[in-house]
CHARMM internal coordinates of N, CA and C (Angstrom, degrees):
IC EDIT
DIST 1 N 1 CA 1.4580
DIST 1 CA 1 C 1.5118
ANGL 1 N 1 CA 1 C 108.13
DIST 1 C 2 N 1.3038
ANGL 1 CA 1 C 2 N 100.19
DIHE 1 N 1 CA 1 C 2 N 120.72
DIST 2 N 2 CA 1.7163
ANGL 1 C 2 N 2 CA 97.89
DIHE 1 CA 1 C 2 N 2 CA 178.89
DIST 2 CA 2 C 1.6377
ANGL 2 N 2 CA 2 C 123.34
DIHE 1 C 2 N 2 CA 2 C -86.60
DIST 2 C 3 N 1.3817
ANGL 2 CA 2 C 3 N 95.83
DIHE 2 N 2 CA 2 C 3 N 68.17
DIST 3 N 3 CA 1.6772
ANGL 2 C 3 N 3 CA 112.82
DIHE 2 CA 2 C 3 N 3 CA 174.06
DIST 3 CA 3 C 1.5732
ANGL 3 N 3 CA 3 C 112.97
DIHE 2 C 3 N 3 CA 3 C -125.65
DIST 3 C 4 N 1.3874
ANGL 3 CA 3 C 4 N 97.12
DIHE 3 N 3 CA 3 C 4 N 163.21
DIST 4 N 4 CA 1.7863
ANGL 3 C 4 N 4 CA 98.55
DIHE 3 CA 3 C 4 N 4 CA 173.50
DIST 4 CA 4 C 1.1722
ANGL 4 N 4 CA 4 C 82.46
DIHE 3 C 4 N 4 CA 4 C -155.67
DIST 4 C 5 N 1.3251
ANGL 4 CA 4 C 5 N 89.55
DIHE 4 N 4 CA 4 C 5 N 145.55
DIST 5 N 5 CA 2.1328
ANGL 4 C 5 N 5 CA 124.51
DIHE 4 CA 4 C 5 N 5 CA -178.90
DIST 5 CA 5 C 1.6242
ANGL 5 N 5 CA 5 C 91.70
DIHE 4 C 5 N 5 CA 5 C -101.00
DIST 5 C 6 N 1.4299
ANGL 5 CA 5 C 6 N 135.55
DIHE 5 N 5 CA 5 C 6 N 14.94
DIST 6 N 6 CA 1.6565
ANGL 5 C 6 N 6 CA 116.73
DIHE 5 CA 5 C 6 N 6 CA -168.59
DIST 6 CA 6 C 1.7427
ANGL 6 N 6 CA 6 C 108.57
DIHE 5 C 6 N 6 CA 6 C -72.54
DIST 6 C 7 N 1.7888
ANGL 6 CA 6 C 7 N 111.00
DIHE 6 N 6 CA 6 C 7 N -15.90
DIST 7 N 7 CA 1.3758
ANGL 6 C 7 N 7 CA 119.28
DIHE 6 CA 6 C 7 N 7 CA 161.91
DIST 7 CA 7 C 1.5960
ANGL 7 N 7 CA 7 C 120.06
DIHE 6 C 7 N 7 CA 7 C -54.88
DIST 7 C 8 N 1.3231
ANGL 7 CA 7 C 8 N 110.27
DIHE 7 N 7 CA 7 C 8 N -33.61
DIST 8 N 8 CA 1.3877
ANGL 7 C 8 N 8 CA 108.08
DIHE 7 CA 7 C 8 N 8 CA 175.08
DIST 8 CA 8 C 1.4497
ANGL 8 N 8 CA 8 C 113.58
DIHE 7 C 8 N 8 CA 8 C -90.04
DIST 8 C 9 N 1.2638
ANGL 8 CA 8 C 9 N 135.44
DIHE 8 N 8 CA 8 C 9 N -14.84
DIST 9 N 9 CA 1.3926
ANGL 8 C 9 N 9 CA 133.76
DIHE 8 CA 8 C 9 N 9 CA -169.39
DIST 9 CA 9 C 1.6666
ANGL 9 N 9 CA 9 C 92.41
DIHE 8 C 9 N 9 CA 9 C -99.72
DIST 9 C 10 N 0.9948
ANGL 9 CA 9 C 10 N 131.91
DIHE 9 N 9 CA 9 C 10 N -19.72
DIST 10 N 10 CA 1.1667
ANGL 9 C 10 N 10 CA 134.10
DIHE 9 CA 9 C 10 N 10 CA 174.66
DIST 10 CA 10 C 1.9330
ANGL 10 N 10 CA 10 C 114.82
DIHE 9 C 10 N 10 CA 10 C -76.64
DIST 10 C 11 N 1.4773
ANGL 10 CA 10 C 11 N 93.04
DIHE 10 N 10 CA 10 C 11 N -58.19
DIST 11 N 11 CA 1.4733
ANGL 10 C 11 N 11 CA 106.90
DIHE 10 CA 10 C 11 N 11 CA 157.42
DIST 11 CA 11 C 1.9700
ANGL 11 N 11 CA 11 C 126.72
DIHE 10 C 11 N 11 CA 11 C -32.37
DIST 11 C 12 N 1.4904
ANGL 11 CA 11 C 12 N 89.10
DIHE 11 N 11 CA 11 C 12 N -49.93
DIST 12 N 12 CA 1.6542
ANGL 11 C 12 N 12 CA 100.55
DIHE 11 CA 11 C 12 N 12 CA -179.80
DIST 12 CA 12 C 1.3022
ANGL 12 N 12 CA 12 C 101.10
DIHE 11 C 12 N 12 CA 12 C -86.31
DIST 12 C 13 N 1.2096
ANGL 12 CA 12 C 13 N 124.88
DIHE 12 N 12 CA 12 C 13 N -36.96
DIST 13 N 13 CA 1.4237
ANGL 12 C 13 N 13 CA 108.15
DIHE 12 CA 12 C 13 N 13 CA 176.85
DIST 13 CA 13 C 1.8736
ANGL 13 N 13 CA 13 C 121.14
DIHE 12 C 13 N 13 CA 13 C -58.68
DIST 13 C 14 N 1.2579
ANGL 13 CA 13 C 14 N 123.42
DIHE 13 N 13 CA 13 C 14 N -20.24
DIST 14 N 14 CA 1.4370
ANGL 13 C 14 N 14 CA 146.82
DIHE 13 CA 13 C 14 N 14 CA -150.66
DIST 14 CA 14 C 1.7414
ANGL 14 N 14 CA 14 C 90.38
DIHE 13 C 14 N 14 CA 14 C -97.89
DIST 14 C 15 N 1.8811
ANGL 14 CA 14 C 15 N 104.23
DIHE 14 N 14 CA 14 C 15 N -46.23
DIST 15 N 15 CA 1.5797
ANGL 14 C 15 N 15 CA 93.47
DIHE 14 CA 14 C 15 N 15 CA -162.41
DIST 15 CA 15 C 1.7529
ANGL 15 N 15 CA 15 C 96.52
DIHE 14 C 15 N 15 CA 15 C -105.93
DIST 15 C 16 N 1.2195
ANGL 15 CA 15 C 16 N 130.17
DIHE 15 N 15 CA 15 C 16 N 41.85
DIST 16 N 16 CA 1.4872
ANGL 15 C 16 N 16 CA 139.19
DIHE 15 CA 15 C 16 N 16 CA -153.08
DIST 16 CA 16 C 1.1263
ANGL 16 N 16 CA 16 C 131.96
DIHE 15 C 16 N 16 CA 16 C 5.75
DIST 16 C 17 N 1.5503
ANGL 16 CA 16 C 17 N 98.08
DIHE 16 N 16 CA 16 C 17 N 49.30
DIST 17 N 17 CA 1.6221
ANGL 16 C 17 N 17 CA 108.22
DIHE 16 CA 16 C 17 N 17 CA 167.39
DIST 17 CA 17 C 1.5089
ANGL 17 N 17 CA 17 C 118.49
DIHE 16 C 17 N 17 CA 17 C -91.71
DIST 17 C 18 N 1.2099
ANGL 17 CA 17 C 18 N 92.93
DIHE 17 N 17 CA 17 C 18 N 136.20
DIST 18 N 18 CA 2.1003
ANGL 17 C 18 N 18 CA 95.55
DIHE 17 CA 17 C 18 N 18 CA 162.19
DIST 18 CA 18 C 1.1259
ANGL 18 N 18 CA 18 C 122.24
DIHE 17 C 18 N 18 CA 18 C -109.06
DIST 18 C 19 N 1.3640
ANGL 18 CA 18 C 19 N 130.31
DIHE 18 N 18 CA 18 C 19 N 177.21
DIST 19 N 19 CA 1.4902
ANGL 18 C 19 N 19 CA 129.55
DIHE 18 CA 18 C 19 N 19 CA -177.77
DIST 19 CA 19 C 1.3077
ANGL 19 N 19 CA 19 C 126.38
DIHE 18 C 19 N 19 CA 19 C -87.70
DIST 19 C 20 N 1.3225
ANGL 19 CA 19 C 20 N 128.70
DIHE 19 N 19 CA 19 C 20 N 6.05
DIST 20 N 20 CA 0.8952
ANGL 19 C 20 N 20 CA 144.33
DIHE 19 CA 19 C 20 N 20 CA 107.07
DIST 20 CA 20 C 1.5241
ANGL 20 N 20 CA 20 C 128.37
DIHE 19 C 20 N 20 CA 20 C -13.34
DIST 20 C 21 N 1.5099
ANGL 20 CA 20 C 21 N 95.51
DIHE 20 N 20 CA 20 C 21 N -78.41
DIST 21 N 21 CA 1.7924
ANGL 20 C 21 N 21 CA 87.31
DIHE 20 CA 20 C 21 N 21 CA 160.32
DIST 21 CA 21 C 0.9364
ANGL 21 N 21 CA 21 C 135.25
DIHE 20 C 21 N 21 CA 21 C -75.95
DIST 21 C 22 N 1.2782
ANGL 21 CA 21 C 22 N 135.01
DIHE 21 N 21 CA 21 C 22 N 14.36
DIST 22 N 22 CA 1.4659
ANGL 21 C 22 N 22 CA 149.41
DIHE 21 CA 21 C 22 N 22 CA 169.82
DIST 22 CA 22 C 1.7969
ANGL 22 N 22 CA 22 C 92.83
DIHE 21 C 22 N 22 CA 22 C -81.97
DIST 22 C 23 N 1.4226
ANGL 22 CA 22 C 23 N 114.67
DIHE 22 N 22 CA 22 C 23 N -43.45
DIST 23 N 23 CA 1.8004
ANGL 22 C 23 N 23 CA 99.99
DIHE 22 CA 22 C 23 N 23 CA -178.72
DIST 23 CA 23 C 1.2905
ANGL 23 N 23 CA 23 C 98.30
DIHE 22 C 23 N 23 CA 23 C -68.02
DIST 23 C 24 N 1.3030
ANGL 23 CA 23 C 24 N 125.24
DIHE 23 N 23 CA 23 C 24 N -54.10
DIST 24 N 24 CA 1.8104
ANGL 23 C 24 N 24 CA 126.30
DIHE 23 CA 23 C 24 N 24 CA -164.27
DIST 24 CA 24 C 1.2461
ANGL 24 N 24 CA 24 C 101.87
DIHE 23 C 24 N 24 CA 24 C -47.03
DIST 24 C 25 N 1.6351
ANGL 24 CA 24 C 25 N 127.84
DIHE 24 N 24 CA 24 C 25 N -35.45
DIST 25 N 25 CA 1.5372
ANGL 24 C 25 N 25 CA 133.83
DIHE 24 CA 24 C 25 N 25 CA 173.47
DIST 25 CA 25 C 1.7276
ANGL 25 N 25 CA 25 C 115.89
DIHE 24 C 25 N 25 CA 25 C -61.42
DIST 25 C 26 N 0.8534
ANGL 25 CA 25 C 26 N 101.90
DIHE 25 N 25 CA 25 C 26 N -15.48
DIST 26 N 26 CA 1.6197
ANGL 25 C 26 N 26 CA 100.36
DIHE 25 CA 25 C 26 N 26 CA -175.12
DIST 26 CA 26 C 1.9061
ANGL 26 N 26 CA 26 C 107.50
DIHE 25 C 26 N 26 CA 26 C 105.37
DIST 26 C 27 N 1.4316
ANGL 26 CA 26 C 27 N 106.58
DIHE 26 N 26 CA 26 C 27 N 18.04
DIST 27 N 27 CA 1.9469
ANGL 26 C 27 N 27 CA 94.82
DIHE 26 CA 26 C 27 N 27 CA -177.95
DIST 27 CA 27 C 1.2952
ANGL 27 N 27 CA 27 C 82.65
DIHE 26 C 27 N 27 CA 27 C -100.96
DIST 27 C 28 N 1.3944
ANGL 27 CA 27 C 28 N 103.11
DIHE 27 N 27 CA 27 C 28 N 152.00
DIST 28 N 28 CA 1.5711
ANGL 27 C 28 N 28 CA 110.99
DIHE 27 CA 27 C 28 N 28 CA -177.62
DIST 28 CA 28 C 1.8332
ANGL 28 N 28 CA 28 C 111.97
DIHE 27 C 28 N 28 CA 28 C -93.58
DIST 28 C 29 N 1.4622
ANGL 28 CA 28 C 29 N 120.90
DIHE 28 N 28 CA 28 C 29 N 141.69
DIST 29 N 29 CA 1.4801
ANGL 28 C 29 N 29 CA 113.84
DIHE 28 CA 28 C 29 N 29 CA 166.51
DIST 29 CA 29 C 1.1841
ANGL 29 N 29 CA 29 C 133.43
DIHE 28 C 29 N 29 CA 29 C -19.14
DIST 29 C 30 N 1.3785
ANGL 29 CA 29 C 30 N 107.76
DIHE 29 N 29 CA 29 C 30 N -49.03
DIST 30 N 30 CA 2.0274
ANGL 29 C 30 N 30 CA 102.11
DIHE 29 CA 29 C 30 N 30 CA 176.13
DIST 30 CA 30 C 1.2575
ANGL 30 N 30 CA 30 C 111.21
DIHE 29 C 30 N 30 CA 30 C -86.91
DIST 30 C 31 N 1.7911
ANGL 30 CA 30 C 31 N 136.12
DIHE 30 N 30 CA 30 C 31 N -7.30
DIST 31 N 31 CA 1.3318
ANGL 30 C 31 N 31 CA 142.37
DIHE 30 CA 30 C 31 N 31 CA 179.40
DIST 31 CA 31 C 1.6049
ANGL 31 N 31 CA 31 C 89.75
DIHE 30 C 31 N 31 CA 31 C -76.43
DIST 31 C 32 N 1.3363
ANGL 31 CA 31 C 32 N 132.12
DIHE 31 N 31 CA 31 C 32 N -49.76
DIST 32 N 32 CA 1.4559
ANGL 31 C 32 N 32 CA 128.46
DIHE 31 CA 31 C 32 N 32 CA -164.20
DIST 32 CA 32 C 1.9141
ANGL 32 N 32 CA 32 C 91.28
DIHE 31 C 32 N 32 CA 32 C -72.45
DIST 32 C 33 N 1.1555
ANGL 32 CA 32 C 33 N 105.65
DIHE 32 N 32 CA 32 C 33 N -39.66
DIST 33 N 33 CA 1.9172
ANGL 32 C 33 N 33 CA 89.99
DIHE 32 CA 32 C 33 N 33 CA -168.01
DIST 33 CA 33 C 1.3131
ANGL 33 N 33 CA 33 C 94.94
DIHE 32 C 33 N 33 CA 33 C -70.55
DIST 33 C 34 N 1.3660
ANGL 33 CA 33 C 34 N 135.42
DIHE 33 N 33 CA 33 C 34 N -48.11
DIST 34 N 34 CA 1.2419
ANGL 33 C 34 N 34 CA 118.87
DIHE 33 CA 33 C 34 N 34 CA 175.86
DIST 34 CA 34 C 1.8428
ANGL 34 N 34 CA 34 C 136.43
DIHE 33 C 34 N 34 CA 34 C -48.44
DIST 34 C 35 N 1.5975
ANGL 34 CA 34 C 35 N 94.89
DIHE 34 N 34 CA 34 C 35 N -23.17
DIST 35 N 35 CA 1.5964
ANGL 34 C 35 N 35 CA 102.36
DIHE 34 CA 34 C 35 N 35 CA 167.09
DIST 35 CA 35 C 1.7472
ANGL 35 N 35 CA 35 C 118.83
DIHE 34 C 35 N 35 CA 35 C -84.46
DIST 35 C 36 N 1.5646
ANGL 35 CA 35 C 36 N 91.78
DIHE 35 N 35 CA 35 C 36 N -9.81
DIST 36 N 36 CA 1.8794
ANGL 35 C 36 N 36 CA 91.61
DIHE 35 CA 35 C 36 N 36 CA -173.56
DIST 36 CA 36 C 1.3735
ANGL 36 N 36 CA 36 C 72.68
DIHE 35 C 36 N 36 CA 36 C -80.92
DIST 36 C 37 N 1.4944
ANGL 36 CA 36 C 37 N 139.95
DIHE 36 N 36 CA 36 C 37 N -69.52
DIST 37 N 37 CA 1.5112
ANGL 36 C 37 N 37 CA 133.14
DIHE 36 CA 36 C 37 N 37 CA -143.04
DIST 37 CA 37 C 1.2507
ANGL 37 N 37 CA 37 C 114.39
DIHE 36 C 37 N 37 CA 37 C -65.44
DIST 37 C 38 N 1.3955
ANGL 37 CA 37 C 38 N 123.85
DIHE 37 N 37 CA 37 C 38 N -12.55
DIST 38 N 38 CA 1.5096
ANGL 37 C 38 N 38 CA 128.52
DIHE 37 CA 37 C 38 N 38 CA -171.46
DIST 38 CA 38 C 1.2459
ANGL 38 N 38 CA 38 C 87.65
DIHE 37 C 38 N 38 CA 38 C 69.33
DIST 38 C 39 N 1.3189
ANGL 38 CA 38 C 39 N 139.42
DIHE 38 N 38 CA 38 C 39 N 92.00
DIST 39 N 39 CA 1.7704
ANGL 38 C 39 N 39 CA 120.20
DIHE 38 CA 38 C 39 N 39 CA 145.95
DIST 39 CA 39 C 1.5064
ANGL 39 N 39 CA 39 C 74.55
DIHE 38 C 39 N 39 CA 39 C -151.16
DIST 39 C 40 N 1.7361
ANGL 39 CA 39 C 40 N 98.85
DIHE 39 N 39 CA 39 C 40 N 170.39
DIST 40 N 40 CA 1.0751
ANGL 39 C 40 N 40 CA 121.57
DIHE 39 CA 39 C 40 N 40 CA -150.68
DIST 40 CA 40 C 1.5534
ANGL 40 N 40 CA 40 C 127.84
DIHE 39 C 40 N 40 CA 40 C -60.40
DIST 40 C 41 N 1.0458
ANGL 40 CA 40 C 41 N 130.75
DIHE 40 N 40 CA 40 C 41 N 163.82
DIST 41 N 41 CA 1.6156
ANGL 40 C 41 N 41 CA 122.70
DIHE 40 CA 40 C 41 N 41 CA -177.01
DIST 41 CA 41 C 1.4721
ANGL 41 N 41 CA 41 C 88.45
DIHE 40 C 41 N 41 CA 41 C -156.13
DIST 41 C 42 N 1.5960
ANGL 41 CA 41 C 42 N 98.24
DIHE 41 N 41 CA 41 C 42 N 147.59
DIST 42 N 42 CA 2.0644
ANGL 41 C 42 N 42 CA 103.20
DIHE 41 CA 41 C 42 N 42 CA 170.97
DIST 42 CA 42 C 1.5345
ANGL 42 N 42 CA 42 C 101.52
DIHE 41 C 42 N 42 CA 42 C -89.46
DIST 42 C 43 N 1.1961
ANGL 42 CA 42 C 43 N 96.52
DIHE 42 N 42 CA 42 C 43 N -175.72
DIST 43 N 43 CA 2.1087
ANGL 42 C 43 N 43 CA 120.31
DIHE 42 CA 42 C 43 N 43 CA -140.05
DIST 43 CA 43 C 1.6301
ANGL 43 N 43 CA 43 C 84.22
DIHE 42 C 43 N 43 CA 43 C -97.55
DIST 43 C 44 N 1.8547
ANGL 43 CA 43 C 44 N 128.38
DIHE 43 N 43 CA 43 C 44 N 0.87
DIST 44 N 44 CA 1.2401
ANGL 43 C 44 N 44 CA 101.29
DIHE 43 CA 43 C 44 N 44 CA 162.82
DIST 44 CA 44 C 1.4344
ANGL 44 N 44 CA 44 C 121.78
DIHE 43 C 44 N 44 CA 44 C -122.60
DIST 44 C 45 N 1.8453
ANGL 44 CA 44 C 45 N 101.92
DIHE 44 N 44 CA 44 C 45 N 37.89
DIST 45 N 45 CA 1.1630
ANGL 44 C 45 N 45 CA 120.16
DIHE 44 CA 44 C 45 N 45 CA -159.98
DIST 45 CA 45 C 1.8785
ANGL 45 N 45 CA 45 C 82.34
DIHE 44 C 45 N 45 CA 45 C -96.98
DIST 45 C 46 N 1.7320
ANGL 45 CA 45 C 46 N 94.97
DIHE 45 N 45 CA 45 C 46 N -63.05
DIST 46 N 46 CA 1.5459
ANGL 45 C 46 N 46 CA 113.34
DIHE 45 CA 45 C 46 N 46 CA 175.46
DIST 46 CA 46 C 1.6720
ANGL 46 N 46 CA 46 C 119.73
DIHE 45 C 46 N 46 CA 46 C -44.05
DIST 46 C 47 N 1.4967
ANGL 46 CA 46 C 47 N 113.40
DIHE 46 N 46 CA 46 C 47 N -32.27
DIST 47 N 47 CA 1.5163
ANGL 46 C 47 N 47 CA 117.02
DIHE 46 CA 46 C 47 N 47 CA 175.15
DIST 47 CA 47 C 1.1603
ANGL 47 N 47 CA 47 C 108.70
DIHE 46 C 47 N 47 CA 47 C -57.90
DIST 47 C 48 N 1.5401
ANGL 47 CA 47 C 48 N 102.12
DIHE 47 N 47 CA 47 C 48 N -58.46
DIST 48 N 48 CA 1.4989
ANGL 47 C 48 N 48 CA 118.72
DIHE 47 CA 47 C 48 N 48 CA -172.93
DIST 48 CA 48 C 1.8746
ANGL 48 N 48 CA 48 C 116.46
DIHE 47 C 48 N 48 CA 48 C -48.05
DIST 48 C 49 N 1.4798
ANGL 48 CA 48 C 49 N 71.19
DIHE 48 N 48 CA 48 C 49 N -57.55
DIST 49 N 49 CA 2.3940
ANGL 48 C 49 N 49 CA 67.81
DIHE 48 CA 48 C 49 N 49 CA 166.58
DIST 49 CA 49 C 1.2799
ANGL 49 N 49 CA 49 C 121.88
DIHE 48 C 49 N 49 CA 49 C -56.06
DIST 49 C 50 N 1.6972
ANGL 49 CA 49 C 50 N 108.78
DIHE 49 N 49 CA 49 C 50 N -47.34
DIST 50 N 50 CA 1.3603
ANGL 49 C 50 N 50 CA 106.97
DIHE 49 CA 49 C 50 N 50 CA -163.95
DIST 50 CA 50 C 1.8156
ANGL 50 N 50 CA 50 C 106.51
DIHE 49 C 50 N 50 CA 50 C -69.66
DIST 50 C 51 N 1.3700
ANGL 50 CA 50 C 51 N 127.44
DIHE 50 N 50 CA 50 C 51 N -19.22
DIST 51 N 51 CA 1.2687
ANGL 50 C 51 N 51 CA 124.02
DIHE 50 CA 50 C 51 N 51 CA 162.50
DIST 51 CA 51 C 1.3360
ANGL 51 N 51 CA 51 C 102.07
DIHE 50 C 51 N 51 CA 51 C -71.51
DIST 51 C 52 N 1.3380
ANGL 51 CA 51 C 52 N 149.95
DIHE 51 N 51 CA 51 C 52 N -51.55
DIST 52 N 52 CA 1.4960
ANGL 51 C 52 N 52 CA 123.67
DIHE 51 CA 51 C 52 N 52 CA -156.10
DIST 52 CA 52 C 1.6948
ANGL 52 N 52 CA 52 C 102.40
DIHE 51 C 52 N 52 CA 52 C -80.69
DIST 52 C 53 N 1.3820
ANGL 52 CA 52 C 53 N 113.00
DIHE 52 N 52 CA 52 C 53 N -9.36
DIST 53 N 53 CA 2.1192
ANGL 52 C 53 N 53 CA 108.24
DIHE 52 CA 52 C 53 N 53 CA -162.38
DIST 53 CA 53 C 1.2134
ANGL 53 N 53 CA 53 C 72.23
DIHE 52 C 53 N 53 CA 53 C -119.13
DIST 53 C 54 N 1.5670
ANGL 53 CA 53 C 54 N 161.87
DIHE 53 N 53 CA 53 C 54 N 42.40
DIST 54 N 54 CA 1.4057
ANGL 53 C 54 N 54 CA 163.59
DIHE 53 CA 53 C 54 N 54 CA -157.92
DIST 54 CA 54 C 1.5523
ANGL 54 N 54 CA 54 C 96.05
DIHE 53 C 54 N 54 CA 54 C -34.31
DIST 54 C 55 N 1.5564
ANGL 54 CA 54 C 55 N 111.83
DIHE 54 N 54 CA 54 C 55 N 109.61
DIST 55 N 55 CA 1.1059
ANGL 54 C 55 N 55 CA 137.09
DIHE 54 CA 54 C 55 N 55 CA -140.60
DIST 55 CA 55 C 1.4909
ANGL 55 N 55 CA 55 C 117.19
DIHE 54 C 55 N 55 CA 55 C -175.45
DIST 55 C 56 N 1.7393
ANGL 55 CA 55 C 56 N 109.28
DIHE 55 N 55 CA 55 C 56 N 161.07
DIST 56 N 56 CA 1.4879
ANGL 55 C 56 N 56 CA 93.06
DIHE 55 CA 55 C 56 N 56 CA 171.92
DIST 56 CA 56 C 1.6923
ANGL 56 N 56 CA 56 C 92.22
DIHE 55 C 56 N 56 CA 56 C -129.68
DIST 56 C 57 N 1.1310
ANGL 56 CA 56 C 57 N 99.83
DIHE 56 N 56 CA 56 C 57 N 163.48
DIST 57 N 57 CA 1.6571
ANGL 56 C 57 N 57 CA 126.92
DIHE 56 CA 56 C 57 N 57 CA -176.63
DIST 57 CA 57 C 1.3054
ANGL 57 N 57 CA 57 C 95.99
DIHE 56 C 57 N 57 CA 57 C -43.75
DIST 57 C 58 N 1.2501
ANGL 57 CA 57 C 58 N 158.17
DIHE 57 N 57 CA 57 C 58 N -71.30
DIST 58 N 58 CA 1.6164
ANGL 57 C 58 N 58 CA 143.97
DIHE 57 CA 57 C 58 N 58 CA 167.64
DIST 58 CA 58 C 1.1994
ANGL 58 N 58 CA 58 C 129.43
DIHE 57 C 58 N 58 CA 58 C -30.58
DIST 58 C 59 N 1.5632
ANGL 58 CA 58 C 59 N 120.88
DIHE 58 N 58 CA 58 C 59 N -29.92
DIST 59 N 59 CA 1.2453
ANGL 58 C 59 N 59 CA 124.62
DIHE 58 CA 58 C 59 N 59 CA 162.00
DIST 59 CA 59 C 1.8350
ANGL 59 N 59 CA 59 C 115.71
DIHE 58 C 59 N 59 CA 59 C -64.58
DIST 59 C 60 N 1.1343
ANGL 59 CA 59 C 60 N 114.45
DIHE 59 N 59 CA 59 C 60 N -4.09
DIST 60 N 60 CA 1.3275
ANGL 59 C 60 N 60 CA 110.63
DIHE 59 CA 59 C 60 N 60 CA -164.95
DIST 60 CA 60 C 1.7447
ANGL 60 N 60 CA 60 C 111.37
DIHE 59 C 60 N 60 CA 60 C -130.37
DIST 60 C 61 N 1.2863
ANGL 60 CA 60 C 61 N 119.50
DIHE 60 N 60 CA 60 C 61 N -29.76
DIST 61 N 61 CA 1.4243
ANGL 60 C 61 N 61 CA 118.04
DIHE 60 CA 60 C 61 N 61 CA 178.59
DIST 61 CA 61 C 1.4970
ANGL 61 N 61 CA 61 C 110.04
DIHE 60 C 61 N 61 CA 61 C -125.93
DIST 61 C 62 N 1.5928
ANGL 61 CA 61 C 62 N 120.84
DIHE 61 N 61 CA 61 C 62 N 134.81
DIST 62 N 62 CA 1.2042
ANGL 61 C 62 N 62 CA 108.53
DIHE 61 CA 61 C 62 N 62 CA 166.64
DIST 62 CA 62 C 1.5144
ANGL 62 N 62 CA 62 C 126.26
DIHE 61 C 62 N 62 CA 62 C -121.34
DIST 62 C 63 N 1.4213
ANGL 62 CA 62 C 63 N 142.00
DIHE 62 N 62 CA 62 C 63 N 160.19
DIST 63 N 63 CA 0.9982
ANGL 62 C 63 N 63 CA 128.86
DIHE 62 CA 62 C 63 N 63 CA -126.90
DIST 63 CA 63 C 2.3034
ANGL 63 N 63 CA 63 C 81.70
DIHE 62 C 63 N 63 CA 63 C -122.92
DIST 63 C 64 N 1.3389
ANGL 63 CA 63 C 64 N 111.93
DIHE 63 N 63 CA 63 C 64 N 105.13
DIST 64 N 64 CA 1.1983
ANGL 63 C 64 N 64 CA 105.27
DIHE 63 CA 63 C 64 N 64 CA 172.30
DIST 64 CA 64 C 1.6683
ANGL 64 N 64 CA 64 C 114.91
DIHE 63 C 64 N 64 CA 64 C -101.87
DIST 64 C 65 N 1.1835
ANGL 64 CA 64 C 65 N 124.86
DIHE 64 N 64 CA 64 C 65 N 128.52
DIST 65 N 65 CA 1.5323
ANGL 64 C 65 N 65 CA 122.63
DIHE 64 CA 64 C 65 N 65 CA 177.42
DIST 65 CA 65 C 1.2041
ANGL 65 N 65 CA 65 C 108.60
DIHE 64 C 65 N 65 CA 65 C -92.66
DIST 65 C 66 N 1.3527
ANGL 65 CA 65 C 66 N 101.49
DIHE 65 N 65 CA 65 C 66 N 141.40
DIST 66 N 66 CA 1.6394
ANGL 65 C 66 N 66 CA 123.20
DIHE 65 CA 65 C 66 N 66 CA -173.57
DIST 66 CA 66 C 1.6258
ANGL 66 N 66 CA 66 C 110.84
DIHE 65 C 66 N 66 CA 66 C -49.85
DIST 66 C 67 N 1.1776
ANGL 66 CA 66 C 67 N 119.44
DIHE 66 N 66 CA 66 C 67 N 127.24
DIST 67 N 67 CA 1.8621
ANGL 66 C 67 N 67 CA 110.01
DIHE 66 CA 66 C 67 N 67 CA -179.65
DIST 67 CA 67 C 1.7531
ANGL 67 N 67 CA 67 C 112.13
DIHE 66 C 67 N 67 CA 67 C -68.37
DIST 67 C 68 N 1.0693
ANGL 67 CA 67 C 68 N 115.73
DIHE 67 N 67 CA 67 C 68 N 7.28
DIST 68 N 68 CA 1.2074
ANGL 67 C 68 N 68 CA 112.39
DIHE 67 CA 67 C 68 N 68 CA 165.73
DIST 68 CA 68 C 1.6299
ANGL 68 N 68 CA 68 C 107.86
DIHE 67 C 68 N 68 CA 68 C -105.53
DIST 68 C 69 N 1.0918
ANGL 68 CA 68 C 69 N 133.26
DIHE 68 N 68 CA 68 C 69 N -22.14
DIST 69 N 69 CA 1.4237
ANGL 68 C 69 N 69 CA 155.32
DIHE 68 CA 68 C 69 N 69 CA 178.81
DIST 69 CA 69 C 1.4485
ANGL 69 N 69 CA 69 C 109.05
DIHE 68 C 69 N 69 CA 69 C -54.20
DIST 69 C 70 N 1.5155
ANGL 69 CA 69 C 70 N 119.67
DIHE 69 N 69 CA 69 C 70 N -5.17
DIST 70 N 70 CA 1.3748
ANGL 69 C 70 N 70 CA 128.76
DIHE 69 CA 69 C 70 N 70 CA -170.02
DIST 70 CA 70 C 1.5514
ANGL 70 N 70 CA 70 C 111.40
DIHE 69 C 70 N 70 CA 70 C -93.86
DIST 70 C 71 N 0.9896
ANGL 70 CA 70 C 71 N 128.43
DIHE 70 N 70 CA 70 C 71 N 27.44
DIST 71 N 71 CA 1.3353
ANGL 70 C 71 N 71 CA 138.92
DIHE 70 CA 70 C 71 N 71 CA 157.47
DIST 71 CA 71 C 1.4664
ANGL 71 N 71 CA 71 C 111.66
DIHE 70 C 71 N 71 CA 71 C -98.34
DIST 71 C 72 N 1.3560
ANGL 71 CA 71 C 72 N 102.14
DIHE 71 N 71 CA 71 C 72 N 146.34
DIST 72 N 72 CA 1.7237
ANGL 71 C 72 N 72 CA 105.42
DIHE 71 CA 71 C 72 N 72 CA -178.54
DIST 72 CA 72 C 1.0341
ANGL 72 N 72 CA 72 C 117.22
DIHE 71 C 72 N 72 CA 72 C -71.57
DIST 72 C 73 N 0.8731
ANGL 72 CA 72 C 73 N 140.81
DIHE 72 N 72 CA 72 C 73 N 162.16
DIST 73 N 73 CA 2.0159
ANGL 72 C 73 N 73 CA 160.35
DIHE 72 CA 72 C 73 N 73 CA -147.14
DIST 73 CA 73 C 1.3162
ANGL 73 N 73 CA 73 C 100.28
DIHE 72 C 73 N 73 CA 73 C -129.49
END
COOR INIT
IC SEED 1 N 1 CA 1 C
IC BUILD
């Protein structure tokens, strides 16, 4: 999946959260490994953050296209 969460790890680093506190928040252990790995998470994984780092969904995921992906569609 051509995304990266480094907007949100950057984000928590800014408001001094760790991932750690992302479990104490209610995100579960494999939801946080899945945001270190960049692979996919559903849209009420992202709600859920953007209410606890009170935030919107752009502050937190960004959308990278594949370098071969550069041909027109």
């Amino acid at each position: 999946m051509p995304v990266s969460y480094r907007k949100l790890f950057e984000l928590m680093e800014i408001k001094g959260v760790k991932k750690f506190d992302l479990r104490k928040m209610g995100i579960s252990p494999t939801i946080v490994a899945r945001l270190v790995k960049n692979t996919d998470v559903n849209m009420s994984t992202i709600a859920k953050l953007c209410e606890l780092l009170e935030c919107q969904p752009g502050d937190l995921v960004e959308y990278i296209p594949d370098k071969e992906d550069g041909a027109t569609r």
